[in-house]
C-alpha distance (Angstrom), angle and dihedral (degrees) to the residues before:
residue distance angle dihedral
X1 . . .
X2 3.82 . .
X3 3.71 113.0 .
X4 3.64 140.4 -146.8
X5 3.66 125.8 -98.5
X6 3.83 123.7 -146.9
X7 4.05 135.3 -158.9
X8 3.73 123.2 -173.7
X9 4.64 99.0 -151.6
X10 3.73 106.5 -153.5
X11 3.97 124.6 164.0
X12 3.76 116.1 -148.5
X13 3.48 85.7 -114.7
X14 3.97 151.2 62.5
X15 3.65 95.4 -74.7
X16 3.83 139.8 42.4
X17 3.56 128.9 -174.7
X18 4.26 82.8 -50.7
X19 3.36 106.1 76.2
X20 3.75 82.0 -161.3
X21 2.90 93.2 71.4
X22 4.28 114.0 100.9
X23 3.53 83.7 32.6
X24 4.51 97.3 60.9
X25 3.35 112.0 103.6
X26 3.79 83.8 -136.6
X27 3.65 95.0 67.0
X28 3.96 134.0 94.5
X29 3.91 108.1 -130.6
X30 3.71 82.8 -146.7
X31 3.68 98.1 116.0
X32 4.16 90.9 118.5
X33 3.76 94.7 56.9
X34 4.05 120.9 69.7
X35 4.12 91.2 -133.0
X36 3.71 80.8 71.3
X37 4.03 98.3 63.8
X38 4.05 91.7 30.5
X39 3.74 90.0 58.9
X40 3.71 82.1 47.7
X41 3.76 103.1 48.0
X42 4.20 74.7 54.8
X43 2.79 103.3 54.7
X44 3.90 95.6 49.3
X45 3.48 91.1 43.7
X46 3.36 94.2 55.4
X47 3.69 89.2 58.0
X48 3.36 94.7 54.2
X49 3.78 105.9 -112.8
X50 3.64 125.3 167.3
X51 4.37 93.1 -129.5
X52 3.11 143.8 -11.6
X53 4.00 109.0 -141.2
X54 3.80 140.7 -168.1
X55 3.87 124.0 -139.2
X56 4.00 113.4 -153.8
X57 3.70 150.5 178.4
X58 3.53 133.4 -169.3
X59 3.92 105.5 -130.8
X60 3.71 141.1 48.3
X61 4.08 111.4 -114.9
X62 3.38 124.5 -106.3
X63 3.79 102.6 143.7
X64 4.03 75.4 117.7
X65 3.88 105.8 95.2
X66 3.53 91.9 -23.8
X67 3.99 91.3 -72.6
X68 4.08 146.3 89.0
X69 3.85 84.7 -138.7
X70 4.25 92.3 98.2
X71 3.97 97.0 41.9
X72 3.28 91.5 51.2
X73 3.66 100.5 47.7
X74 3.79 85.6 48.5
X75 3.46 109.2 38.3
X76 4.02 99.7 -112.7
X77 3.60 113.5 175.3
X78 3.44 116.6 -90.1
X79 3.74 90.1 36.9
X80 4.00 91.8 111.0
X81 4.31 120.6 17.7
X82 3.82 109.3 162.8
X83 4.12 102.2 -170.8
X84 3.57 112.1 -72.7
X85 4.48 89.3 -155.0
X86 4.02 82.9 71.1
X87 3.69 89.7 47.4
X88 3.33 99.9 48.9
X89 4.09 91.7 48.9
X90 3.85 88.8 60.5
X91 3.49 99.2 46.5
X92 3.41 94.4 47.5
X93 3.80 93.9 57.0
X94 3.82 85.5 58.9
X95 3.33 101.9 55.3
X96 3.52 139.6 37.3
X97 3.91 121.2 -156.5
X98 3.45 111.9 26.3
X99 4.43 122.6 91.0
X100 3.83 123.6 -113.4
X101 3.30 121.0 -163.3
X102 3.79 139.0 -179.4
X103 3.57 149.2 -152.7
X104 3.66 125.6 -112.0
X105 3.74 138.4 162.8
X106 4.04 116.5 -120.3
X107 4.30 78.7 -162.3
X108 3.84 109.1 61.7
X109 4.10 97.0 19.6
X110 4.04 127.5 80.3
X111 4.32 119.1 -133.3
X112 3.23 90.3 -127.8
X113 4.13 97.2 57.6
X114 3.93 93.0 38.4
X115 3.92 95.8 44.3
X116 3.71 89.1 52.8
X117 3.77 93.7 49.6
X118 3.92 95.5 45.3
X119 3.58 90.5 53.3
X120 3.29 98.2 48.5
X121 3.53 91.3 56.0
X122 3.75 96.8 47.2
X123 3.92 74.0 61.5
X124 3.23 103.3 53.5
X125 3.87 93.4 40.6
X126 3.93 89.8 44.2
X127 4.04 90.3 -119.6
X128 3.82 111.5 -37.6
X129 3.69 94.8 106.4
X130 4.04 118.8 133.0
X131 3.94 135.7 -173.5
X132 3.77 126.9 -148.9
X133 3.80 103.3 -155.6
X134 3.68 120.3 -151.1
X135 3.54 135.3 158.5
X136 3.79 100.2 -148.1
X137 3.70 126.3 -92.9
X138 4.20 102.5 -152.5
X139 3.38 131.0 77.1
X140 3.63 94.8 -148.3
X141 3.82 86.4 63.5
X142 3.73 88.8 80.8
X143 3.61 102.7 62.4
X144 3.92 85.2 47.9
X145 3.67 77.4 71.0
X146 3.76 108.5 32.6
X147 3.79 104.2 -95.1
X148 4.05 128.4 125.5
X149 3.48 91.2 -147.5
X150 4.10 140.8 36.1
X151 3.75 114.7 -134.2
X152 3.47 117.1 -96.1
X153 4.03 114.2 -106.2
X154 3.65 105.2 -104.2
X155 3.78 93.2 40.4
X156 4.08 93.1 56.0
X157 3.54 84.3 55.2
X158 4.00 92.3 56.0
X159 3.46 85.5 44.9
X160 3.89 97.4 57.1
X161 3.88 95.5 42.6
X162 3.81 85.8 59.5
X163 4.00 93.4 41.6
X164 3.74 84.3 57.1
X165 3.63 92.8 49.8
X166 4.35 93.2 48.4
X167 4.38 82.9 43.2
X168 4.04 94.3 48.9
X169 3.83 84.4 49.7
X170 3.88 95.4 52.0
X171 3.87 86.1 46.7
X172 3.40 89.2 59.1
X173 4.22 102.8 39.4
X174 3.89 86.5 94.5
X175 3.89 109.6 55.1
X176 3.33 123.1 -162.3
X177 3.69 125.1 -68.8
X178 3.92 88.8 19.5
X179 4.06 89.4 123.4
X180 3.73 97.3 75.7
X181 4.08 96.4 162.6
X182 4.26 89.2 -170.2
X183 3.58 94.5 -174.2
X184 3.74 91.9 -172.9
X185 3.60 101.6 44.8
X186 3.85 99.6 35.0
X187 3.21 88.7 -120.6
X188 4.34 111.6 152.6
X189 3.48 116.2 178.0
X190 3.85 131.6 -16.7
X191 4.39 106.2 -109.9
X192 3.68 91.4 -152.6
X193 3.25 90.9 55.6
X194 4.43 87.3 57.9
X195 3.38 112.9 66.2
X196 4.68 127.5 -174.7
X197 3.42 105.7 -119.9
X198 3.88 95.6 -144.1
X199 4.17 96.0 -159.7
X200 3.70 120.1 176.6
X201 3.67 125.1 158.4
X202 4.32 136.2 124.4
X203 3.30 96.1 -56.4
X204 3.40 116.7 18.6
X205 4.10 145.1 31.1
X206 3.72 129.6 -178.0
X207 3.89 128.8 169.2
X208 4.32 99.8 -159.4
X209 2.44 158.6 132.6
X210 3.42 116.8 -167.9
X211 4.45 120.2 -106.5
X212 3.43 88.4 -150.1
X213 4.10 119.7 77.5
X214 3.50 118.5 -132.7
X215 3.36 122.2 -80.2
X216 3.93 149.0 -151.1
X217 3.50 107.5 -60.9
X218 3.84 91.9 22.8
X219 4.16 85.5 -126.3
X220 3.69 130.7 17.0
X221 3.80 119.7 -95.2
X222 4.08 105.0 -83.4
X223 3.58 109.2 -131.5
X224 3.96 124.6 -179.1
X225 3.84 145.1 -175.8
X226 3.59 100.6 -151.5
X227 4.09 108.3 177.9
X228 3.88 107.1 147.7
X229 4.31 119.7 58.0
X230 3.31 88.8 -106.2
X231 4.28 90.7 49.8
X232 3.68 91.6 45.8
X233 3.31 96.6 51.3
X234 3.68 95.4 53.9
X235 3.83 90.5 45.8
X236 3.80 84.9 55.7
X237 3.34 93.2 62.5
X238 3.50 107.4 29.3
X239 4.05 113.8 26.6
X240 3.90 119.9 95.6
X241 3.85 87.8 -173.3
X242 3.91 124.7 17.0
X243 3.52 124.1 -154.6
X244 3.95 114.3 -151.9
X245 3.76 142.9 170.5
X246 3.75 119.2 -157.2
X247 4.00 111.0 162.8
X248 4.18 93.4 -127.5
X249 3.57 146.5 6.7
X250 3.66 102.3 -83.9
X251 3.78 88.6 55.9
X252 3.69 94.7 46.3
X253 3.93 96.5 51.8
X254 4.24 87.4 46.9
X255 4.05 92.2 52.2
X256 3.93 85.2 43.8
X257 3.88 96.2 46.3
X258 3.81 90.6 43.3
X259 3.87 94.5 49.8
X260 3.87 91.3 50.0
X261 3.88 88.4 56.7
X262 3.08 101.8 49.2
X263 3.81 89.1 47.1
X264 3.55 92.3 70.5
X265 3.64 98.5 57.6
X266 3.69 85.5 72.5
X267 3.81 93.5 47.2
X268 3.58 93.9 -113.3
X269 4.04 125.2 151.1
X270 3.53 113.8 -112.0
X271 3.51 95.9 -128.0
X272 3.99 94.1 55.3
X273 3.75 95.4 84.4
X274 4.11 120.9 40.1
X275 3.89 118.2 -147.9
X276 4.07 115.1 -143.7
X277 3.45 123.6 -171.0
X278 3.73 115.6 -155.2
X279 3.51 120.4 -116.6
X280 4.01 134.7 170.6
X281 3.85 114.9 -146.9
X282 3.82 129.8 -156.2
X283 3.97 105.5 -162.5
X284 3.61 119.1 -168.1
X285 4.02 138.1 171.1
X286 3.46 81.5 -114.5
X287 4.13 144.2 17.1
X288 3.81 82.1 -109.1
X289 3.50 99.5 56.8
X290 3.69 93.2 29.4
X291 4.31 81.9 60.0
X292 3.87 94.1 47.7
X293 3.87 94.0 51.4
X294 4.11 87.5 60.6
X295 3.25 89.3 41.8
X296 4.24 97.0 54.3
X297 3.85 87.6 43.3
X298 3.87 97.3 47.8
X299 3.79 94.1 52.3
X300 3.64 90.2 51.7
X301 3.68 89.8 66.3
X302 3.87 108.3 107.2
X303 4.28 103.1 -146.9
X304 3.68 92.0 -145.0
X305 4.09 86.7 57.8
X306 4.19 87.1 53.3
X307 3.21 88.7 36.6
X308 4.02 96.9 63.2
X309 3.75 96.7 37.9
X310 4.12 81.4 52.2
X311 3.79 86.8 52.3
X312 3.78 95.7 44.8
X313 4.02 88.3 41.4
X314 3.97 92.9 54.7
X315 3.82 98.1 26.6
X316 3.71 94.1 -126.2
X317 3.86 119.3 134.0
X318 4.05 101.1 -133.5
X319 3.92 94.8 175.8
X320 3.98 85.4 96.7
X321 3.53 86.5 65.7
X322 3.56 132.9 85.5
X323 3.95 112.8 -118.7
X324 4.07 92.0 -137.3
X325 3.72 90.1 48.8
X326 4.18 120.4 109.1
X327 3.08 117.2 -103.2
X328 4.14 86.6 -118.7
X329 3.62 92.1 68.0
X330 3.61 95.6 65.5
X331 3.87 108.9 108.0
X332 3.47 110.2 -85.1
X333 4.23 95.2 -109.7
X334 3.59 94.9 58.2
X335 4.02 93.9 26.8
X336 3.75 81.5 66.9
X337 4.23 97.7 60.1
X338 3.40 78.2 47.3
X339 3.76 107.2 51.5
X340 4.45 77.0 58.9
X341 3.50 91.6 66.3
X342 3.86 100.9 42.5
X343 3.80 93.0 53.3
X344 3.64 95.1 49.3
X345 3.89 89.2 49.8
X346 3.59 87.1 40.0
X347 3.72 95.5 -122.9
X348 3.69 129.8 159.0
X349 3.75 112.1 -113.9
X350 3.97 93.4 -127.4
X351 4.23 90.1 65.7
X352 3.64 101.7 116.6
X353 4.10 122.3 -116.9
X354 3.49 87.2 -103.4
X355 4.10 105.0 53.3
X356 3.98 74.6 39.0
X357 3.81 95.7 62.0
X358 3.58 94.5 44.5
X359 3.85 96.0 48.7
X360 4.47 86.6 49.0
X361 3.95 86.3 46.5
X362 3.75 97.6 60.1
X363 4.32 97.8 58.1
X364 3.87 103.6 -13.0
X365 4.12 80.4 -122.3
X366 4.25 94.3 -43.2
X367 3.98 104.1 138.4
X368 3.91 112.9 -105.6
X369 3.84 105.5 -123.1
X370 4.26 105.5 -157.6
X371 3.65 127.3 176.0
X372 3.98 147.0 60.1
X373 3.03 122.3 -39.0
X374 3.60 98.6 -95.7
X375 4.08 84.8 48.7
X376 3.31 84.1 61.8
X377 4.02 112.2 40.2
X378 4.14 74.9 47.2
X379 3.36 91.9 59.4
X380 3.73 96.2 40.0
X381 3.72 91.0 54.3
X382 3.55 94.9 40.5
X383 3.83 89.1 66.7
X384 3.77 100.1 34.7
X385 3.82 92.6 49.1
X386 4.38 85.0 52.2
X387 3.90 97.1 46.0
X388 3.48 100.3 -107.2
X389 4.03 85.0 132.9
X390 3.70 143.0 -26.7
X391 3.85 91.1 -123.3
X392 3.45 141.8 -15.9
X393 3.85 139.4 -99.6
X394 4.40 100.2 -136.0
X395 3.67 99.5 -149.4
X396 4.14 108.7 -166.7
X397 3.77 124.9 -128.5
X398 3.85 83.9 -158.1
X399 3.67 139.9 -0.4
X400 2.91 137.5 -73.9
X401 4.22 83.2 -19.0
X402 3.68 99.0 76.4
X403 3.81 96.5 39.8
X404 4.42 89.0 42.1
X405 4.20 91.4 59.0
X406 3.99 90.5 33.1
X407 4.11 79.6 59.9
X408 3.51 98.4 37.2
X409 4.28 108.9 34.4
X410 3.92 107.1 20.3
X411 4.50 97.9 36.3
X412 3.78 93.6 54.6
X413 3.95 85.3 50.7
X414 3.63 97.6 49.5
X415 3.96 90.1 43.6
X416 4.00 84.9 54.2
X417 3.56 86.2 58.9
X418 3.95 95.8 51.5
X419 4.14 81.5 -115.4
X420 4.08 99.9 120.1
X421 3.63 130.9 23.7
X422 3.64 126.9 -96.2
X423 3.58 96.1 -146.8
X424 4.22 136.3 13.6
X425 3.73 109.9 -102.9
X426 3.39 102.8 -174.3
X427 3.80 137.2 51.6
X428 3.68 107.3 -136.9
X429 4.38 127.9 58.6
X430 3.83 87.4 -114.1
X431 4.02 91.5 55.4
X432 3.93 87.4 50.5
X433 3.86 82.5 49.2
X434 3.76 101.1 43.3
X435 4.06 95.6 -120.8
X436 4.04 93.7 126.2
């Protein structure tokens, strides 16, 4: 019987797609201290999920009038990102069967530094590790870095499919069985058995091999985020696991449908790469409470913090605008990477910047899930059972909260159903997935 998959999102950081988040009563303000993920990773973990996984950028937004000053003040995401690679390491010597994965940019990292710090931590995590590929969004990501100039879109995408060509092949530069560790005979590691790599193309060259020996899964879980033709396509070749947002059903089972054709251009089995949709669930004992719990967290929201992330998101500097101004009366160039967002919230174009702000604050366009348990696991089902996804990304409204009654109130319901596992039955992130 096909099975559920399930994501815990986190950002290294004090918000996540809620914007609500630092600011709920109901949530820790741990998020600089590692107890804080560890009693995370637990919690997860002890709900059974497949992975836990970290979203990241590598600059703080100030698309906003030209300066960080706003998203600071207000909390925008991206504000604050401690490295999620450290994160992962100490959460993944607290627990022992669910994934971690991480976030890192095919654009301003080398192979050779990445695929030595992803297999070291599908050491240290005895094989659940997991990488988010991007290949950066922001132009003020380059000068993070010391570049004039951000790659242009399709190009960072021809850069990443050959960075995941020069990774795979450090994987690989230790085979198997090259670790001998003959005690008696002093005997290491077997040389044949480590081999240079010798890459060279347009973008990239490195010599190898690896100094770290292959381990567990051989390489980390691939996971991808593919929106654009050119990102979709690349997911559909590359991406084990692909994390999505689409703002209803009928846009969740179109992404899905799309992926899986474009899958089998590259020959690839259907079931070698899962599709989760993000969602963001508000679980109460009943609808009623369920209903006032998104209701406490929405108001929360400050507009001016959704309104910077929006800003950052679209690269469009809103501060010229007035906040009680229509959205229609923004000037038609940036009215127009606006107009995208309103129709996939379903908003009507004369909601003002501010009410607009607010409403992208509270899910960044991730579905709110509300209900009983059973309203939700119905829900849930409802959408896995139609091909909307073959999982689902949980995205918290506030930590640990959301993910403690996810684990406790909607699991045991979709276990009932024969929908999730009761119990991990395999030892590695790609068992969990089914990719063995």
């Amino acid at each position: 019987m096909r099975q559920i998959h399930l994501a815990g999102f986190l950002l290294a950081s004090q918000v996540v797609h809620s914007h609500a988040v630092w600011r709920h009563p109901r949530t820790e303000l741990g998020f600089l201290e590692p107890e804080y993920y560890q009693n995370i990773a637990r919690v997860l973990e002890r709900g059974k999920f497949d992975l836990v996984f970290f979203a990241d950028s590598l600059t703080m937004p100030d698309t906003y009038g030209g300066s960080f000053v706003e998203s600071l003040k207000y909390g925008a995401q991206g504000a604050l990102r401690l490295d999620p690679l450290v994160l992962a390491t100490a959460m993944a010597v607290v627990t022992k069967h669910i994934g971690i994965g991480i976030t890192r940019s095919t654009t301003y990292y080398q192979p050779y530094d990445l695929a030595r710090g992803f297999a070291t931590l599908d050491h240290i995590s005895r094989g659940r590790a997991a990488w988010n590929v991007v290949t950066s969004s922001r132009a003020s990501e380059a000068g993070n870095f010391g570049f004039d100039e951000h790659l242009e879109h399709d190009l960072r995408y021809d850069r990443a499919d050959e960075f995941l060509e020069v990774a795979s092949k450090l994987w690989g530069s230790w085979e198997e069985g090259a670790l001998v560790l003959d005690k008696e005979n002093g005997i290491f590691a077997d040389p044949s058995k480590v081999n240079y790599v010798h890459h060279v193309g347009k973008w990239l060259k490195s010599r190898g091999p690896l100094t770290v020996p292959r381990s567990p899964q051989g390489r980390p879980v691939i996971i991808q985020a593919g929106a654009s033709n050119k990102g979709r396509e690349f997911a559909a070749k590359w991406a084990e696991l692909i994390f999505e947002i689409s703002p209803n059903p009928t846009l969740m089972k179109s992404y899905y449908q799309d992926i899986k054709t474009r899958m089998a251009k590259y020959g690839r089995n259907l079931d070698t790469c899962k599709i989760l949709p993000a969602v963001m669930p508000f679980v109460g004992e009943t609808e009623t409470i369920a209903k006032e719990k998104q209701v406490f967290h929405n108001e929360l929201v400050h507009p001016m913090a959704g309104l910077l992330t929006m800003s950052n998101h679209l690269n469009v500097d809103l501060s010229q605008y007035s906040l009680d101004e229509s959205v229609e009366k923004v000037e038609a160039q940036d009215y127009q990477k606006l107009l995208s967002v309103l129709q996939r919230l379903s908003l009507d174009k004369t909601i003002t910047l501010k009410d607009l702000g607010k409403i992208y604050g509270r899910s960044l366009a991730v579905p709110q899930l509300v209900g009983t348990p059973i309203q939700i696991a119905d829900k849930l089902e409802a959408l896995f059972s139609e091909e909307a996804g073959d999982g689902f990304v949980i995205s918290p409204a506030y930590l640990p909260g959301s993910f403690d009654e996810f684990v406790d109130l909607v699991i045991p319901e979709l276990q009932k159903r024969g929908l999730f596992r009761k119990e991990y039955t395999g030892n590695t992130l790609k068992d969990s997935l089914g990719l063995n």
